[in-house]
C-alpha positions as CSV (number, residue, x, y, z in Angstrom):
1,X,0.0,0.0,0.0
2,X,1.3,3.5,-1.3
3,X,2.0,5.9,1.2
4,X,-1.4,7.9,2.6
5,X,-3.6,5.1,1.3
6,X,-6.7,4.8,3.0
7,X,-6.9,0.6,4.9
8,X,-10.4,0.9,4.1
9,X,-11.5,2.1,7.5
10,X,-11.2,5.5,7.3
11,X,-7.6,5.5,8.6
12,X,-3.9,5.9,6.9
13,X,-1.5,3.3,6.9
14,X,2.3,4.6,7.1
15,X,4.9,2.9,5.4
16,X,7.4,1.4,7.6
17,X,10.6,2.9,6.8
18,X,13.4,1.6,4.6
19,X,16.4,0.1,6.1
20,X,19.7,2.1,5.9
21,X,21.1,-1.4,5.4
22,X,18.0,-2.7,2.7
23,X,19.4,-3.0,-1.0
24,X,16.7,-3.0,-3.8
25,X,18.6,-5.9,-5.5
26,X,18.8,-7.8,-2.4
27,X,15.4,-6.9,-1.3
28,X,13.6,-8.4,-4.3
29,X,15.7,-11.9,-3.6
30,X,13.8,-11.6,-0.5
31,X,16.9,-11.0,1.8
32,X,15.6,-9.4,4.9
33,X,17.8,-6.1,6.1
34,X,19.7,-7.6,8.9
35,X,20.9,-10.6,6.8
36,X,22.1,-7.6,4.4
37,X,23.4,-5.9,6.8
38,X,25.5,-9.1,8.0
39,X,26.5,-9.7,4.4
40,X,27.5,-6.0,3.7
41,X,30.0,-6.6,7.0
42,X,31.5,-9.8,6.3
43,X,32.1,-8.4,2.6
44,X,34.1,-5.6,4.2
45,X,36.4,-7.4,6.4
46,X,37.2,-10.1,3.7
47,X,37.7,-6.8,1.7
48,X,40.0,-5.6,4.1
49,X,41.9,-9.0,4.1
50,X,42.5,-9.0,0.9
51,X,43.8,-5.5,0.4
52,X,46.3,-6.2,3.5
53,X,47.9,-9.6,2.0
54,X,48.5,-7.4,-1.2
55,X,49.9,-4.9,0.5
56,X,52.3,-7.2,2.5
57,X,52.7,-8.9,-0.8
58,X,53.9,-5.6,-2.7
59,X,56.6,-4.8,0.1
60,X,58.2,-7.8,0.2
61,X,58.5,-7.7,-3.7
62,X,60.6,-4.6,-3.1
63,X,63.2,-6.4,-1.4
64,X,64.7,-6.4,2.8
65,X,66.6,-3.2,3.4
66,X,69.8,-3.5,5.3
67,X,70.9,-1.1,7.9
68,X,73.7,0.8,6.4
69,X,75.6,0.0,9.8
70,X,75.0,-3.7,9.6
71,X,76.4,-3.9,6.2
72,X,79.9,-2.0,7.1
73,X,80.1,-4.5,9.8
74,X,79.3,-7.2,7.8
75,X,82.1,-7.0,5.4
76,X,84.8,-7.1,8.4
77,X,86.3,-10.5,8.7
78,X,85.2,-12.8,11.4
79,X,88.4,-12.8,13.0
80,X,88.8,-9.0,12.8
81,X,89.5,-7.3,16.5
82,X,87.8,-4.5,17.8
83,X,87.3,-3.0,20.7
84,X,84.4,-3.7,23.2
85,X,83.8,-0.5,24.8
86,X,84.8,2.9,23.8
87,X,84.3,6.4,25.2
88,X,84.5,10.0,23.1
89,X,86.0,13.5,24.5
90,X,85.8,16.4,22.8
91,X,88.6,19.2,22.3
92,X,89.8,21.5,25.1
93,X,90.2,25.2,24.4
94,X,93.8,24.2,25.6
95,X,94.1,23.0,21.1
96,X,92.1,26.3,19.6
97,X,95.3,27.2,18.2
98,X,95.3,24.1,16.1
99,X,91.4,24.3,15.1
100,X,92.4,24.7,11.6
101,X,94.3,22.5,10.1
102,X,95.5,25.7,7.2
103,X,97.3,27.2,10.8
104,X,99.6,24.2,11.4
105,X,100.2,22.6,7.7
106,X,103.3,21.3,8.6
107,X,102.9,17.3,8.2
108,X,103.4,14.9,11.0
109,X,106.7,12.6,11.1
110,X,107.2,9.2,13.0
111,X,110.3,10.7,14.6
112,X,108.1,13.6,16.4
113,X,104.5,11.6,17.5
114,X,106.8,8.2,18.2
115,X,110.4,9.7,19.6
116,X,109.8,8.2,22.9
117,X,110.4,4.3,22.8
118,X,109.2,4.3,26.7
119,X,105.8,5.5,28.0
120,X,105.8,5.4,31.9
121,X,103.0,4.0,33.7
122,X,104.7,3.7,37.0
123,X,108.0,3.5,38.8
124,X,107.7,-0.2,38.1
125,X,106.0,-0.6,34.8
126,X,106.7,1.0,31.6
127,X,105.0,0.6,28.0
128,X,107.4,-0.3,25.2
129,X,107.5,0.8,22.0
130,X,107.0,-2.6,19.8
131,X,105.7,-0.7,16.5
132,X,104.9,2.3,14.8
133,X,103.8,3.1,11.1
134,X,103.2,6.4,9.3
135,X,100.1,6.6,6.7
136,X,99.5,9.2,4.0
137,X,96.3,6.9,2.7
138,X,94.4,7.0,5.8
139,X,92.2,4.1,4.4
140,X,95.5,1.9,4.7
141,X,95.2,2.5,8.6
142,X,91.3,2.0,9.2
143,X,89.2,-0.9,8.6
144,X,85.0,-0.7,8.1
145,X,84.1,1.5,4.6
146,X,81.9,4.2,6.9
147,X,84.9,5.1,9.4
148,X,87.2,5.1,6.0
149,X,84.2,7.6,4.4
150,X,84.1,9.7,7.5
151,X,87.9,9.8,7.6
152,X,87.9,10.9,4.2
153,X,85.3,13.2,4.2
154,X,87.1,14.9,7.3
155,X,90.5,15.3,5.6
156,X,92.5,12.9,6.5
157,X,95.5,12.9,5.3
158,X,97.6,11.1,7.9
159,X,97.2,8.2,10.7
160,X,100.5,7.4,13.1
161,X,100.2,4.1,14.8
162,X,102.4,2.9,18.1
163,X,102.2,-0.3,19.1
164,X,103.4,-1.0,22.7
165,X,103.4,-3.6,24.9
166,X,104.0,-3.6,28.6
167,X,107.8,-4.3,30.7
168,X,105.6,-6.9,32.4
169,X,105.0,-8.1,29.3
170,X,100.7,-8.3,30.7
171,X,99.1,-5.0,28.5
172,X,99.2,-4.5,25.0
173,X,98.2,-0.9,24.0
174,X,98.2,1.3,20.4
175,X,98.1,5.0,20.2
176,X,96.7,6.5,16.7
177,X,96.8,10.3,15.4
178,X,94.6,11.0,13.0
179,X,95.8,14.1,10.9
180,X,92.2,15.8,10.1
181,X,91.6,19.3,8.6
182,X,89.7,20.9,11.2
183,X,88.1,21.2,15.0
184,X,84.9,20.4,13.6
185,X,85.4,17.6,11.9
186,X,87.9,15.8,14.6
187,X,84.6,16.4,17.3
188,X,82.4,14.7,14.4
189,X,84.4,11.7,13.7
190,X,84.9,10.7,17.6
191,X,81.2,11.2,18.3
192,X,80.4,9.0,15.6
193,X,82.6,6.5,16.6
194,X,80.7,6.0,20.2
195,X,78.5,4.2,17.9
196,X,80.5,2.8,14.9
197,X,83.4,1.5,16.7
198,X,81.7,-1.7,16.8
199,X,81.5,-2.1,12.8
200,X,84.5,0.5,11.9
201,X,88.0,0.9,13.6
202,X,91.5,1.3,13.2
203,X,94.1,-1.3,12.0
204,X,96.1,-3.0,14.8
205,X,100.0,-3.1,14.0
206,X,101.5,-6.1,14.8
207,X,104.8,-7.4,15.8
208,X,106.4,-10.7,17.2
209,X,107.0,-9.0,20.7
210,X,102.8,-7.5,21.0
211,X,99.5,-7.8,19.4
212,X,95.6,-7.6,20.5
213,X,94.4,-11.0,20.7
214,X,91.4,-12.3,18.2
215,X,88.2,-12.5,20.4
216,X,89.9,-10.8,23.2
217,X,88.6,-8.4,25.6
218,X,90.2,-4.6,25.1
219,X,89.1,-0.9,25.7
220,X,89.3,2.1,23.4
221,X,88.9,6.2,23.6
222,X,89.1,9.0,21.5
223,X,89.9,12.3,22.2
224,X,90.0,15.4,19.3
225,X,92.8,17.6,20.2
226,X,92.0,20.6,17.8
227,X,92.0,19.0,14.2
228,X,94.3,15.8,15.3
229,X,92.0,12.3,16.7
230,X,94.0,10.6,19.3
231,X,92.8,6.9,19.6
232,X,93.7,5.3,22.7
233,X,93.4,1.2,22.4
234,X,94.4,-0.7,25.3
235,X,93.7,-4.7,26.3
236,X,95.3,-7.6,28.3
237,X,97.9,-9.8,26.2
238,X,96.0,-13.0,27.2
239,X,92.7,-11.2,26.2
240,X,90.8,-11.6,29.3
241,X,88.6,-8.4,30.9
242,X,90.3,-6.1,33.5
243,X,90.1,-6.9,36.9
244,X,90.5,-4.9,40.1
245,X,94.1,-4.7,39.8
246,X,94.3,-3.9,36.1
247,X,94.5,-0.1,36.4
248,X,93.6,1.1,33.1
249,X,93.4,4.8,33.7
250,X,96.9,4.8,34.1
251,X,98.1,2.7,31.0
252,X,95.7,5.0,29.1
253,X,97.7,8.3,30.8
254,X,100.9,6.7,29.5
255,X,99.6,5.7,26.1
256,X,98.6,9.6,25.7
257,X,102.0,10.1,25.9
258,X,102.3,10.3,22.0
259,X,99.6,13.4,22.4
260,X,103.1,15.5,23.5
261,X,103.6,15.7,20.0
262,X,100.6,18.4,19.1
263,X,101.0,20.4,22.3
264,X,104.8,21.2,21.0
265,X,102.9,22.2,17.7
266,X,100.5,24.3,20.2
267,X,103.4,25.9,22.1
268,X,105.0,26.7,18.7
269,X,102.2,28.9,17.7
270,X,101.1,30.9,20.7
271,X,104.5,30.7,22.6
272,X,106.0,29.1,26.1
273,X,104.1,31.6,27.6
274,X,100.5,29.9,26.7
């Protein structure tokens, strides 16, 4: 009956509203609304479904992507040794005149960063001078591609390496300069090492009298000293962790030992008097 028809008593019968969920085509199959309405919602989450396995199926046809600091460290060699903890300074005011790099040009030398064969840790121990190298091709020095493209994007233009090893014939330590062209970029590199250390590091020297043990525990710092990196790398000859009486502050004092080097360069710049 149309709307406003009369019933045939005098009265009006109102149509009973359609369904928000009624569909004509559905309707005249004789579907009632609330089976169209449960069809309508198990449509949408099959819908839904579908559209999310595609999705998933599209991103894994792009490919994995790899961490860029996963892959430096993947292409060291199993047997490569690195430190296992490290710890950044940055540069004192003491090295401002040696910020720049265009202010003290004058290259470094193995006789002037190595002329001590001795490093003196106490009245009873002493670190020996084993082995020491001079590098124009900084890459020659440092292993991991992202330390050798930071180093290389800071300048570098020289690494001097010391190998020592102590009179008790116990510690085995390495001190590395790192010739860089400015403040700025020496602060940069050694923060990014408190991260990359672990997939980027220097090359340890060897020699028949010291070297860091494969798999061995050792301990490592870096400290920017105007545009130079000093690396400090220090670690038990039998490669076992530091115990109470290993006193590793003061084989790392000794080992800075080499650092004399650019506070002669500072002196000869502002004077004795600084």
């Amino acid at each position: 009956m149309a709307r406003g028809e009369d019933d045939g008593k005098g009265r009006k019968r109102r149509r009973t509203p359609r369904s928000d969920w009624q569909f004509p085509v559905l309707t005249d199959m004789g579907m009632r609304p609330e089976r169209q309405r449960l069809l309508v919602i198990i449509s949408t989450v099959v819908a839904v479904i579908v559209a999310g396995v595609g999705f998933v199926t599209v991103i894994r046809s792009l490919g994995t992507y790899t961490p860029e600091r996963q892959a430096t460290a993947a292409v060291l060699a199993p047997d490569t040794v690195l430190p296992k903890v490290f710890h950044g300074w940055n540069s004192p005011k003491l090295f401002d005149p040696v910020a720049e790099r265009t202010k003290d040009g004058k290259a470094l030398t193995e006789k002037e960063v190595f002329s001590q064969k001795e490093l003196t840790v106490s009245k009873k121990l002493k670190l020996k001078l084993a082995a020491k190298r001079l590098d124009r091709d900084c890459s020659q020095a440092l292993q991991g591609a992202e330390l050798v493209e930071l180093a290389a994007e800071a300048g570098c233009t020289q690494t001097a390496r010391g190998l020592y090893l102590s009179s008790d014939g116990r510690y085995v330590g390495q001190y590395t300069l790192l010739n860089l062209k400015d403040a700025q970029s020496a602060g940069d590199l050694v923060e990014q090492l408190k991260v990359l250390y672990r997939g980027g590091w220097v090359q340890p020297l060897t020699s028949g009298k010291a070297a860091f043990p494969p798999g061995g525990y050792s301990e490592a710092g870096g400290y920017a000293l105007g545009h130079y990196v000093g690396l400090v790398w220090l670690g038990r000859v039998d490669g076992a962790e530091p115990t109470a009486k290993d006193d590793y502050v003061s084989l790392t004092l000794a080992l800075r030992g080499a650092e004399k080097a650019v506070y002669r360069r500072v002196v000869s710049i502002t004077g004795p008097s600084s």
